[in-house]
N, CA, C and O atoms as a Tripos MOL2 file, in Angstrom:
@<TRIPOS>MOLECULE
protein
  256   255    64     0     0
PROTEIN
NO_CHARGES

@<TRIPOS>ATOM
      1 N         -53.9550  -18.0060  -35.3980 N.3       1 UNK1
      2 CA        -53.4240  -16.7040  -35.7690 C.3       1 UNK1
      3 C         -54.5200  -15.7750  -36.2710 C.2       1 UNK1
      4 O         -54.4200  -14.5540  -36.1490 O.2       1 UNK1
      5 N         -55.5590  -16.3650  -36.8320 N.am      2 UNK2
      6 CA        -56.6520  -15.5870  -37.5920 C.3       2 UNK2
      7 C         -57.2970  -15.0870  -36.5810 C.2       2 UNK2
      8 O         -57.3260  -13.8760  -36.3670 O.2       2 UNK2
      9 N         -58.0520  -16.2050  -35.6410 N.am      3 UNK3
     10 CA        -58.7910  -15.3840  -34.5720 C.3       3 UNK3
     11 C         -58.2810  -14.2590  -33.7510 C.2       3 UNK3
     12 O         -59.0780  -13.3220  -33.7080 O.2       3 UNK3
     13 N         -57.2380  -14.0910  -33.1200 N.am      4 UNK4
     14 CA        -57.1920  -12.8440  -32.4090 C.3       4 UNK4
     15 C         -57.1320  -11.5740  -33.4920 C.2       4 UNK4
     16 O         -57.5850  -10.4430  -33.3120 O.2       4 UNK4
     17 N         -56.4740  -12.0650  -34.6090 N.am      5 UNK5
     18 CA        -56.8650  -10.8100  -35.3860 C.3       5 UNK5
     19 C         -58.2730   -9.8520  -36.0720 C.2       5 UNK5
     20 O         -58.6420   -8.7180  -36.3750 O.2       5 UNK5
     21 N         -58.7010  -11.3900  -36.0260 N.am      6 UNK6
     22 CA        -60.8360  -11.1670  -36.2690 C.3       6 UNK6
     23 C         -61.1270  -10.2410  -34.9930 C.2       6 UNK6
     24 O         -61.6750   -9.1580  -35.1960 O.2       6 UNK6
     25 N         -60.7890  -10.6170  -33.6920 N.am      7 UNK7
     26 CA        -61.5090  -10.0080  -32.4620 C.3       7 UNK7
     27 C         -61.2650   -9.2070  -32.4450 C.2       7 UNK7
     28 O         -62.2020   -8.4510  -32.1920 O.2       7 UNK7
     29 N         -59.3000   -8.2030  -32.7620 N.am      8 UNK8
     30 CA        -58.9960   -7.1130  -32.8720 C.3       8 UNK8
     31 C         -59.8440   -6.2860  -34.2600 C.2       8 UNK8
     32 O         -60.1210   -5.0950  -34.4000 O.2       8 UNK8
     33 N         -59.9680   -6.8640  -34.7020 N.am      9 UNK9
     34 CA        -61.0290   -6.1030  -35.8200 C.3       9 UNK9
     35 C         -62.7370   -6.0040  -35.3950 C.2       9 UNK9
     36 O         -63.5640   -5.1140  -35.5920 O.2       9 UNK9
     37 N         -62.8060   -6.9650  -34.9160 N.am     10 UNK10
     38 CA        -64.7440   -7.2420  -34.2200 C.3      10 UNK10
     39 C         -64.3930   -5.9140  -33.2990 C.2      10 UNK10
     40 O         -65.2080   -4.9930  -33.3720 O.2      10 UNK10
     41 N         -63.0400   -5.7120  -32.2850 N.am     11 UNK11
     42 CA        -63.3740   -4.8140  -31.2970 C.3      11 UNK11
     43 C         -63.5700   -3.3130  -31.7720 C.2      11 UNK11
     44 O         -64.4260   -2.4940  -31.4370 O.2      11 UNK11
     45 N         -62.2300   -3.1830  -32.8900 N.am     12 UNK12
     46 CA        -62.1500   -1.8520  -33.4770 C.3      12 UNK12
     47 C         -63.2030   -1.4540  -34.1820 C.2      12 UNK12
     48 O         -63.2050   -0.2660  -34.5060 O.2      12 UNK12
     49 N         -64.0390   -2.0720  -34.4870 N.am     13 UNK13
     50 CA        -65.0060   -1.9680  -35.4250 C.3      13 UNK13
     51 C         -66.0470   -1.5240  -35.0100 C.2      13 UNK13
     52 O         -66.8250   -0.8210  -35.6560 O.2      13 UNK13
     53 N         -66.2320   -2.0560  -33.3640 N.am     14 UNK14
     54 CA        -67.4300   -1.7230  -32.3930 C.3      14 UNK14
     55 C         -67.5410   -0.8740  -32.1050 C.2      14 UNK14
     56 O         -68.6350   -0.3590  -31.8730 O.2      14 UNK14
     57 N         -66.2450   -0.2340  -31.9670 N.am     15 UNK15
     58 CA        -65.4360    1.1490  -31.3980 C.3      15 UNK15
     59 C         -65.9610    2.0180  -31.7410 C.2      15 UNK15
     60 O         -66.5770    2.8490  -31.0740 O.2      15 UNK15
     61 N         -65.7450    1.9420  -33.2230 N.am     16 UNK16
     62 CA        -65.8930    3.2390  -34.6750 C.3      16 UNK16
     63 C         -67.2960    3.5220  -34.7040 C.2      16 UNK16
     64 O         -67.6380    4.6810  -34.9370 O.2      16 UNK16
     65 N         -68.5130    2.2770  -34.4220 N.am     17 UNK17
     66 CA        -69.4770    2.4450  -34.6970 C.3      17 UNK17
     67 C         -70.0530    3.0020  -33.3940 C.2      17 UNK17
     68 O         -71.1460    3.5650  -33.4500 O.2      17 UNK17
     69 N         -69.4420    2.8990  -32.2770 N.am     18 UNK18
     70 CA        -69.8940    3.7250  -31.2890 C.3      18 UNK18
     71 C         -69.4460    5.3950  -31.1010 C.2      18 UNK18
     72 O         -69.8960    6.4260  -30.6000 O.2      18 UNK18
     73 N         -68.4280    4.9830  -31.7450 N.am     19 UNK19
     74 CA        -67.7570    6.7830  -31.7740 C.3      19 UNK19
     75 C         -68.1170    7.2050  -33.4140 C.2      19 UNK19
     76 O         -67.5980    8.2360  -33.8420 O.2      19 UNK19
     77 N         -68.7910    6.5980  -34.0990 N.am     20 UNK20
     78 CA        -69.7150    7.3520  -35.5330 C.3      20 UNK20
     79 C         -71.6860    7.5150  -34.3800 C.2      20 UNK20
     80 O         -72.7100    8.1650  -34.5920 O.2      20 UNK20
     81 N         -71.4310    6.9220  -33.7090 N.am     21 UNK21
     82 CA        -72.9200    7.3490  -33.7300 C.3      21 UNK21
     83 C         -73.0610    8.1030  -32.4280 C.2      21 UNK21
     84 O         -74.1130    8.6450  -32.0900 O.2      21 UNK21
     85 N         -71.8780    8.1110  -31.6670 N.am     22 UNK22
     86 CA        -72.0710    9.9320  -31.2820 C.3      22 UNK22
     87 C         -71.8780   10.5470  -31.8990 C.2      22 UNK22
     88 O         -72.6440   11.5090  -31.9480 O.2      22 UNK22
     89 N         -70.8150   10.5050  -32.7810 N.am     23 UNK23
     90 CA        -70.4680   12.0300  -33.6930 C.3      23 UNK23
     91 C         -72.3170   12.4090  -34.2470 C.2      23 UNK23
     92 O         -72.9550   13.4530  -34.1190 O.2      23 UNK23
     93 N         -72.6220   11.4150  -34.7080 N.am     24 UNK24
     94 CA        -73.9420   11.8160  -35.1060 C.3      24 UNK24
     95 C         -74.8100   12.4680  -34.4250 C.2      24 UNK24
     96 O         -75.6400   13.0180  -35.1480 O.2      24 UNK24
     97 N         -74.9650   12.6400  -33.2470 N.am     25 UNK25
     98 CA        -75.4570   12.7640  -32.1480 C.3      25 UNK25
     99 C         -75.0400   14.4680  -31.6440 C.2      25 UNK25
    100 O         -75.5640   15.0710  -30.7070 O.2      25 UNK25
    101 N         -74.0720   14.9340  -32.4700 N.am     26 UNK26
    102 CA        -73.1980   15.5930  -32.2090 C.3      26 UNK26
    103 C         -73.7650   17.0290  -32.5810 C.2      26 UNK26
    104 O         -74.7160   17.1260  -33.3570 O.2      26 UNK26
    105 N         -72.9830   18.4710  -31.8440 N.am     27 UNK27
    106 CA        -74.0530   19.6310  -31.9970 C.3      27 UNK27
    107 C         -73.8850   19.8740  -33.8440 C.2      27 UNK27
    108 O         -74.8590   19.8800  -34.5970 O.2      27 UNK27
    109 N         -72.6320   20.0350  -34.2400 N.am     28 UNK28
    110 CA        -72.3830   20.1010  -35.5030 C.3      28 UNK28
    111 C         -72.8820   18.8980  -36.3360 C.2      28 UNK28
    112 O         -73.0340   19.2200  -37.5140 O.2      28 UNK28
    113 N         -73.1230   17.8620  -36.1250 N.am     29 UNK29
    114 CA        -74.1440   17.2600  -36.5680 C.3      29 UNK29
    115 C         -75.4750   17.4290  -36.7260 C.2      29 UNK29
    116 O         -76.1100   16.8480  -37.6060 O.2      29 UNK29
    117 N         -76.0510   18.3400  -35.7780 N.am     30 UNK30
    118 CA        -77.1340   18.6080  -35.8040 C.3      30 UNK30
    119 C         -77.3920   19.8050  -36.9830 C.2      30 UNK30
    120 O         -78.2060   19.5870  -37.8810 O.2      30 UNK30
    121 N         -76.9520   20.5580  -36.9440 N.am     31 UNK31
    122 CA        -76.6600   21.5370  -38.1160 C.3      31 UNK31
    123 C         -76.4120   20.8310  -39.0150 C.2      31 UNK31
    124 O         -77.1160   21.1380  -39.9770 O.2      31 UNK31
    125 N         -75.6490   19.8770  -39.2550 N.am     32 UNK32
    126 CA        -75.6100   19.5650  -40.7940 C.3      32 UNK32
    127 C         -76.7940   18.9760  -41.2500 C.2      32 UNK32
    128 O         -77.0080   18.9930  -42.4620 O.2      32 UNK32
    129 N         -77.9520   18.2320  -40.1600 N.am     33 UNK33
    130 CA        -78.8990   17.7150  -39.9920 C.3      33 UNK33
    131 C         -79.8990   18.5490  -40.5840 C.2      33 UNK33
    132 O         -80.5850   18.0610  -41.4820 O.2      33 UNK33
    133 N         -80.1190   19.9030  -40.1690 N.am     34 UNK34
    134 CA        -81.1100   20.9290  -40.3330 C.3      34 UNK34
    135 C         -81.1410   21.6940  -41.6960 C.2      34 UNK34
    136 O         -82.1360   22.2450  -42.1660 O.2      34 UNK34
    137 N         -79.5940   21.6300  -42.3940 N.am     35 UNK35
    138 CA        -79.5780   22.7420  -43.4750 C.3      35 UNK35
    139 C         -79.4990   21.3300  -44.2410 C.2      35 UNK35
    140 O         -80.5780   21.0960  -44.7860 O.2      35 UNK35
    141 N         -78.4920   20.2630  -44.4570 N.am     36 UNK36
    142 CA        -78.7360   19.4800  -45.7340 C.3      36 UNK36
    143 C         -79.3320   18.4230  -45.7350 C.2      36 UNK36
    144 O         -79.4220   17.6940  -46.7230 O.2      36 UNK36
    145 N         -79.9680   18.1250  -44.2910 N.am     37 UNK37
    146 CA        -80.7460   16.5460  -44.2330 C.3      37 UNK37
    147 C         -79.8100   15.4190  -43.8420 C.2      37 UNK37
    148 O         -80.4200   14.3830  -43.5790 O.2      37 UNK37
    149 N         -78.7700   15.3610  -43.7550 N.am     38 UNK38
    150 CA        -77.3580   14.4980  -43.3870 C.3      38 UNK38
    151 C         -76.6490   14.5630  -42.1500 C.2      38 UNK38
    152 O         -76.5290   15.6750  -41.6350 O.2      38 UNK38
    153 N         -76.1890   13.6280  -41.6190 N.am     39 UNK39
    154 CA        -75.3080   14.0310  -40.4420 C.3      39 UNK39
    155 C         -74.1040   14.1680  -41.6150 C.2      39 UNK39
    156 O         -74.1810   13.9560  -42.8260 O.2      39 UNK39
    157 N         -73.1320   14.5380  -40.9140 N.am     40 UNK40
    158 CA        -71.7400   14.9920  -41.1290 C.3      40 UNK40
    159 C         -70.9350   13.9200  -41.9420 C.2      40 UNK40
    160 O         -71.1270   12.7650  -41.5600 O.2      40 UNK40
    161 N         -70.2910   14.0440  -42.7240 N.am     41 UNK41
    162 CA        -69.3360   12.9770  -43.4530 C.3      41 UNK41
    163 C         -68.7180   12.5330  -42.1640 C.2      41 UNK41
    164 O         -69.2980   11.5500  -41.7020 O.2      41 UNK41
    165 N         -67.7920   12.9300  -41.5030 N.am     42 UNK42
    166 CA        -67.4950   11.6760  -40.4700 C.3      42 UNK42
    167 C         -67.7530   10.8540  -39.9160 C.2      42 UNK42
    168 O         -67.2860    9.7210  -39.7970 O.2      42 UNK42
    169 N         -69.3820   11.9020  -39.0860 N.am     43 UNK43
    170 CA        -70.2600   10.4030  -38.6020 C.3      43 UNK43
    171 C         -70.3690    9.3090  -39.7990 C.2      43 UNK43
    172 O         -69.9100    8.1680  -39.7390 O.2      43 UNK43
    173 N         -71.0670    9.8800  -40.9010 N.am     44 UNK44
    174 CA        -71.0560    8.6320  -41.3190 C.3      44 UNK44
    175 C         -70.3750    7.7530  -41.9540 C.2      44 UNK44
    176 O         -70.8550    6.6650  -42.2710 O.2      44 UNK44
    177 N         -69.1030    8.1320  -42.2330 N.am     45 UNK45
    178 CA        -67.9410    7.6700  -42.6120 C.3      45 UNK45
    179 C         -67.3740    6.6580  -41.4810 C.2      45 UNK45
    180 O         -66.8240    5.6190  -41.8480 O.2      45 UNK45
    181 N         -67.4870    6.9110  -40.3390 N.am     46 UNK46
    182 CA        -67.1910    5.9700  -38.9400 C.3      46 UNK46
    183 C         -68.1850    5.2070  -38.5280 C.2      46 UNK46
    184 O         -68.1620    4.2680  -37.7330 O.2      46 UNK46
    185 N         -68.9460    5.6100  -39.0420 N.am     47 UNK47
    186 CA        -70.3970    3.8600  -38.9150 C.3      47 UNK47
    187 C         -70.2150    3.4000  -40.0900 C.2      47 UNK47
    188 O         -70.9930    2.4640  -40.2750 O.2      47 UNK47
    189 N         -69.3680    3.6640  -41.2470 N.am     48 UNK48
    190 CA        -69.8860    2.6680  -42.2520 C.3      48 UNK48
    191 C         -68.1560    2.0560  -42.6220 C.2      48 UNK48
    192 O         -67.9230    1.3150  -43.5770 O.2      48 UNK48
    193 N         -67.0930    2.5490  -41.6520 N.am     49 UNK49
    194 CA        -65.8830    2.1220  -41.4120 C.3      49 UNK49
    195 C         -66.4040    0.8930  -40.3670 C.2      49 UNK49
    196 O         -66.2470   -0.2970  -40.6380 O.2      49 UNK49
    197 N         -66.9650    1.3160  -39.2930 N.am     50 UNK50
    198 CA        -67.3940    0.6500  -38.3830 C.3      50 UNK50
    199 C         -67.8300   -0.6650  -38.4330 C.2      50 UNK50
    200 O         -67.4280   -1.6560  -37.8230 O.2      50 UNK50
    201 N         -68.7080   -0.5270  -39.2470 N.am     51 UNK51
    202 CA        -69.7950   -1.6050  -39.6470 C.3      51 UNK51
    203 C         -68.9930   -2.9820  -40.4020 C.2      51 UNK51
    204 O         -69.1490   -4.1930  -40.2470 O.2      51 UNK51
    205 N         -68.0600   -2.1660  -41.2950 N.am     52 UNK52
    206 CA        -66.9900   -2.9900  -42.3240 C.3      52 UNK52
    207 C         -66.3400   -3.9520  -41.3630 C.2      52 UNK52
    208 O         -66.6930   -5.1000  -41.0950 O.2      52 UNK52
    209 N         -65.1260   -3.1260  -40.8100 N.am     53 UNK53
    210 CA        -64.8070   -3.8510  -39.6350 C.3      53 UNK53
    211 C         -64.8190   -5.0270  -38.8660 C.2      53 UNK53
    212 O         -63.9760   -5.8700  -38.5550 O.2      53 UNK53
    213 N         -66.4910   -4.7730  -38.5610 N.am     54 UNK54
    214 CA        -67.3060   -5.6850  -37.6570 C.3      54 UNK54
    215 C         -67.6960   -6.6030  -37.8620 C.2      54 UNK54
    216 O         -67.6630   -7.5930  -37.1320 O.2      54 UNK54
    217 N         -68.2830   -6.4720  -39.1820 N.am     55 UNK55
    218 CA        -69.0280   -7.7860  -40.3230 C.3      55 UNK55
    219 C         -67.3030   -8.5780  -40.3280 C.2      55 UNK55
    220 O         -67.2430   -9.6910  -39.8050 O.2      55 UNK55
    221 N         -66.4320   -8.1790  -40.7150 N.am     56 UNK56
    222 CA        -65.1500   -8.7030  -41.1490 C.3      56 UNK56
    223 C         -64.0650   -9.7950  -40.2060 C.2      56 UNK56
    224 O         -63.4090  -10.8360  -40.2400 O.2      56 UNK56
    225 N         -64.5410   -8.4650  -39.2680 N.am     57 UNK57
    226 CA        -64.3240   -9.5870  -37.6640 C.3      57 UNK57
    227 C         -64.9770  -10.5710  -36.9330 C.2      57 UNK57
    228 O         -64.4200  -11.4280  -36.2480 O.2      57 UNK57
    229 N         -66.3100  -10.4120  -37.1130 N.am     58 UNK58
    230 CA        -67.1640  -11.0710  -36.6900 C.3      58 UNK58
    231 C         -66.8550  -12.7590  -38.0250 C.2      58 UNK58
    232 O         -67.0420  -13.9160  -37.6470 O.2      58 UNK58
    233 N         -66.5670  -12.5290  -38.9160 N.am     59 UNK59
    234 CA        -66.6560  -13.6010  -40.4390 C.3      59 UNK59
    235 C         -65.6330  -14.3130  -39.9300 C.2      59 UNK59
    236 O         -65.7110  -15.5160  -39.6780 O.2      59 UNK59
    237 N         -64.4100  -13.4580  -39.7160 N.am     60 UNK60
    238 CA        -63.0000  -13.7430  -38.9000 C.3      60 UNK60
    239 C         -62.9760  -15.0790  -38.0820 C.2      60 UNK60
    240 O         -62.4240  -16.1350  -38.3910 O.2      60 UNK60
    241 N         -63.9340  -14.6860  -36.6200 N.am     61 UNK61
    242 CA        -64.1070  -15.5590  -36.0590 C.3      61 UNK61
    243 C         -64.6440  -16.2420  -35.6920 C.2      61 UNK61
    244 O         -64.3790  -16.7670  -34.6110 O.2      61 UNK61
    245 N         -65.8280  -16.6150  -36.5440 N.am     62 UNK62
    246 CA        -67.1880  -17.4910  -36.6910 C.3      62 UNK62
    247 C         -66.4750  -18.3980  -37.6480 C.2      62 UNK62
    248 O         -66.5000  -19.6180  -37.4840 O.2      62 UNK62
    249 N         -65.7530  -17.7540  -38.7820 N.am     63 UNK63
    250 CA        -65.6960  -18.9200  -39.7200 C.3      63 UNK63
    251 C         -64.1080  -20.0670  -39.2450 C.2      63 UNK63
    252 O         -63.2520  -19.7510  -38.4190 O.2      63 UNK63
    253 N         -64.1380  -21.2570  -39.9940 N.am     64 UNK64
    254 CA        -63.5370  -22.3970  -39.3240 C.3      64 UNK64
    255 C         -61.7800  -22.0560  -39.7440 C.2      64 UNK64
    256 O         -60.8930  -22.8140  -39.3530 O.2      64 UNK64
@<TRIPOS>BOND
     1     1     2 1
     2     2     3 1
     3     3     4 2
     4     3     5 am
     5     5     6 1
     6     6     7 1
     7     7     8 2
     8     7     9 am
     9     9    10 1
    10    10    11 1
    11    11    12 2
    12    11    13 am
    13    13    14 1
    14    14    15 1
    15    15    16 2
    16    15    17 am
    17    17    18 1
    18    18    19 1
    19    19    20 2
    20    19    21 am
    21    21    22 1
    22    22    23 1
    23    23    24 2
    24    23    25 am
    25    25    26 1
    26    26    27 1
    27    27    28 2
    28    27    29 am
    29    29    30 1
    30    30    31 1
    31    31    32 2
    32    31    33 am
    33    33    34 1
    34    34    35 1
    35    35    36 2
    36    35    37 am
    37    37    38 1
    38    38    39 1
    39    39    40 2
    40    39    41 am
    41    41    42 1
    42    42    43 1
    43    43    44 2
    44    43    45 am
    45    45    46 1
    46    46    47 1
    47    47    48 2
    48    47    49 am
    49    49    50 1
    50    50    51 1
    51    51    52 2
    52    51    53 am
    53    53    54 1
    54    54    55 1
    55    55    56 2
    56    55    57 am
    57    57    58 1
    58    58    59 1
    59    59    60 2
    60    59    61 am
    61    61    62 1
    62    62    63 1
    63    63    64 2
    64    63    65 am
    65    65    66 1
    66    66    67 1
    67    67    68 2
    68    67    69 am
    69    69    70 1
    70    70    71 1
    71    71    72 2
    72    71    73 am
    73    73    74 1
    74    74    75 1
    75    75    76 2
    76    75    77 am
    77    77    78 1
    78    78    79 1
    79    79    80 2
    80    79    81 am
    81    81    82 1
    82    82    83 1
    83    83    84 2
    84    83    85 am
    85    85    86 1
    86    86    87 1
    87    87    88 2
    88    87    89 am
    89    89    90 1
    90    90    91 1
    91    91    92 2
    92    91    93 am
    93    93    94 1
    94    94    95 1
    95    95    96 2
    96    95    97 am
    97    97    98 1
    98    98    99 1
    99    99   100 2
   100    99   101 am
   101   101   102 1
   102   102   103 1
   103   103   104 2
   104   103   105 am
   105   105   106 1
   106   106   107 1
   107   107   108 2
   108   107   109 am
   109   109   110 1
   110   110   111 1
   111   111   112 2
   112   111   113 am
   113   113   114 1
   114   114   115 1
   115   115   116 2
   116   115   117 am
   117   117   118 1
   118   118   119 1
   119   119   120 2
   120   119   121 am
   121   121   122 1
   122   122   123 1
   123   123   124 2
   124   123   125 am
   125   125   126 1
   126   126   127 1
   127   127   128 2
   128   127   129 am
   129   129   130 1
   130   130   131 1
   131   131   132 2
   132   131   133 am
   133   133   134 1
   134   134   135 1
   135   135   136 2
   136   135   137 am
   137   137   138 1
   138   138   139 1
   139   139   140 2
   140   139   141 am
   141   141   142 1
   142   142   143 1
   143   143   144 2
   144   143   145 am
   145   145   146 1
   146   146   147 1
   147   147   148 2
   148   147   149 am
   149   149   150 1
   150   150   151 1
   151   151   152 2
   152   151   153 am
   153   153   154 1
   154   154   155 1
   155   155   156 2
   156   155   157 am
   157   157   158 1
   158   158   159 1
   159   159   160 2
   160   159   161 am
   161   161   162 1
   162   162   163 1
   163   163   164 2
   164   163   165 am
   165   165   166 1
   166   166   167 1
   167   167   168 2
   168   167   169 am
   169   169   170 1
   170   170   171 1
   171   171   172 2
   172   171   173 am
   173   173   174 1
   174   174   175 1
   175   175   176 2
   176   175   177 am
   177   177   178 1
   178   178   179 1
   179   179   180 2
   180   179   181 am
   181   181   182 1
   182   182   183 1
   183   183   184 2
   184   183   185 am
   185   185   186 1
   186   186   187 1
   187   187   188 2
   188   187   189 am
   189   189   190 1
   190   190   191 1
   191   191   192 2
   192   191   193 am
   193   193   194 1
   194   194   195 1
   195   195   196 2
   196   195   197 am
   197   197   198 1
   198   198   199 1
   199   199   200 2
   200   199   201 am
   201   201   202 1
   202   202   203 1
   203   203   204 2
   204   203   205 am
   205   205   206 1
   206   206   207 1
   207   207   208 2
   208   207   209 am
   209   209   210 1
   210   210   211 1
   211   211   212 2
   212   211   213 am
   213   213   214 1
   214   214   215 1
   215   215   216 2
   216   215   217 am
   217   217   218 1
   218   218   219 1
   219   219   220 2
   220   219   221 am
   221   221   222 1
   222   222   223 1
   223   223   224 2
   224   223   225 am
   225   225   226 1
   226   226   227 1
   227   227   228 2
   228   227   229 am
   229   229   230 1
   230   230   231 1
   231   231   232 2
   232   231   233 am
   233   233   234 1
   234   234   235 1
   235   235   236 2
   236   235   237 am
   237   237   238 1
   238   238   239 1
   239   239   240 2
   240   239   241 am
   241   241   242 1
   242   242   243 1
   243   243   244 2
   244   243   245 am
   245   245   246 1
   246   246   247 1
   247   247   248 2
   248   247   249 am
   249   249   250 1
   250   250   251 1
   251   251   252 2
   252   251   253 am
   253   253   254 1
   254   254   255 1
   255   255   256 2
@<TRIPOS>SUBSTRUCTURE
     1 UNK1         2 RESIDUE 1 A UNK
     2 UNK2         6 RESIDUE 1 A UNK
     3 UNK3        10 RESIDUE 1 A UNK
     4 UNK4        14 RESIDUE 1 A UNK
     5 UNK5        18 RESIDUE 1 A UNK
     6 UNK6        22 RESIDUE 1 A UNK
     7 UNK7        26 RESIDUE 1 A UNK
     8 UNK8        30 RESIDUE 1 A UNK
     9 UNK9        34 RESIDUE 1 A UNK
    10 UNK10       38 RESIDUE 1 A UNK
    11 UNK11       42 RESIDUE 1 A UNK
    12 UNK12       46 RESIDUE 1 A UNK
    13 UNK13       50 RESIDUE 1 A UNK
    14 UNK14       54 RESIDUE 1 A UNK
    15 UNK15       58 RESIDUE 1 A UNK
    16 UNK16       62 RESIDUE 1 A UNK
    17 UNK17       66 RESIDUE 1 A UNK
    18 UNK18       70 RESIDUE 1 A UNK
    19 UNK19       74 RESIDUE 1 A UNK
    20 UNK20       78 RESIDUE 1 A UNK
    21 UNK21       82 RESIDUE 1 A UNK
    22 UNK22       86 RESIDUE 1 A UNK
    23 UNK23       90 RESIDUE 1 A UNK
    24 UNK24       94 RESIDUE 1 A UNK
    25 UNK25       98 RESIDUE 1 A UNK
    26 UNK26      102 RESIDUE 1 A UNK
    27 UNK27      106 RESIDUE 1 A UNK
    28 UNK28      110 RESIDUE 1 A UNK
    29 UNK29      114 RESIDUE 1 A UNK
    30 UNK30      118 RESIDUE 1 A UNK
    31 UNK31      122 RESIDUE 1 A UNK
    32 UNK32      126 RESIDUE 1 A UNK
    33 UNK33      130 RESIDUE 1 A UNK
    34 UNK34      134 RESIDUE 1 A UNK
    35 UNK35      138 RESIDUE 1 A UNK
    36 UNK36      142 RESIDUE 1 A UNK
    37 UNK37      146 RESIDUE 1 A UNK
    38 UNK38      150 RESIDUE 1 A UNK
    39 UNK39      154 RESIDUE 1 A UNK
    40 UNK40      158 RESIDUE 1 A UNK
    41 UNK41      162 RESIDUE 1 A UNK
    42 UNK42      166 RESIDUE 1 A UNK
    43 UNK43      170 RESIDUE 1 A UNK
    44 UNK44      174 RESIDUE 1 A UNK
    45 UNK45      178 RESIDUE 1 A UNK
    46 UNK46      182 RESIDUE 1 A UNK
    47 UNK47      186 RESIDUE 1 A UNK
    48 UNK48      190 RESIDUE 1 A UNK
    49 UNK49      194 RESIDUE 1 A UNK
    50 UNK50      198 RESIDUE 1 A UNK
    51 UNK51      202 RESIDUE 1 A UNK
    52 UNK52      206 RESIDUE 1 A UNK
    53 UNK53      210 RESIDUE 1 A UNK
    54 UNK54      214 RESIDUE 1 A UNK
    55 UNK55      218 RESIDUE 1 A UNK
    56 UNK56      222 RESIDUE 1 A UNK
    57 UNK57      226 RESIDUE 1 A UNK
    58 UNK58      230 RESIDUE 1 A UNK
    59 UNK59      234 RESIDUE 1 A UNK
    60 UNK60      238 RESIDUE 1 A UNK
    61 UNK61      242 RESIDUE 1 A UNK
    62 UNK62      246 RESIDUE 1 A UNK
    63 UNK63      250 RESIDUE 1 A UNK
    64 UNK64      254 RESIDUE 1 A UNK
């Protein structure tokens, strides 16, 4: 029961961190880049959702 729920989390997680690091990538990212030194609270709010996720899913289904 645990594992498919780890993988649904390993996948969503992969997701976020691929759709946080376009946003980063992103034109309004780039501006936020130039005036405060930061990408955008979303981007990085969705790589570090992302990341959570992933570590969580990945623990999910590695561990016994």
């Amino acid at each position: 029961m645990n594992k498919p729920l780890g993988i649904a989390f390993l996948v969503i997680g992969i997701v976020l961190l691929v759709y946080g690091i376009n946003a980063a990538d992103s034109l309004a990212s780039s501006f936020s880049k130039f005036f405060s030194g930061a990408p955008t609270d979303k981007s990085i709010w969705l790589m570090v959702l992302g990341g959570a996720l992933t570590g969580f899913g990945l623990f999910t289904v590695v561990r016994r």
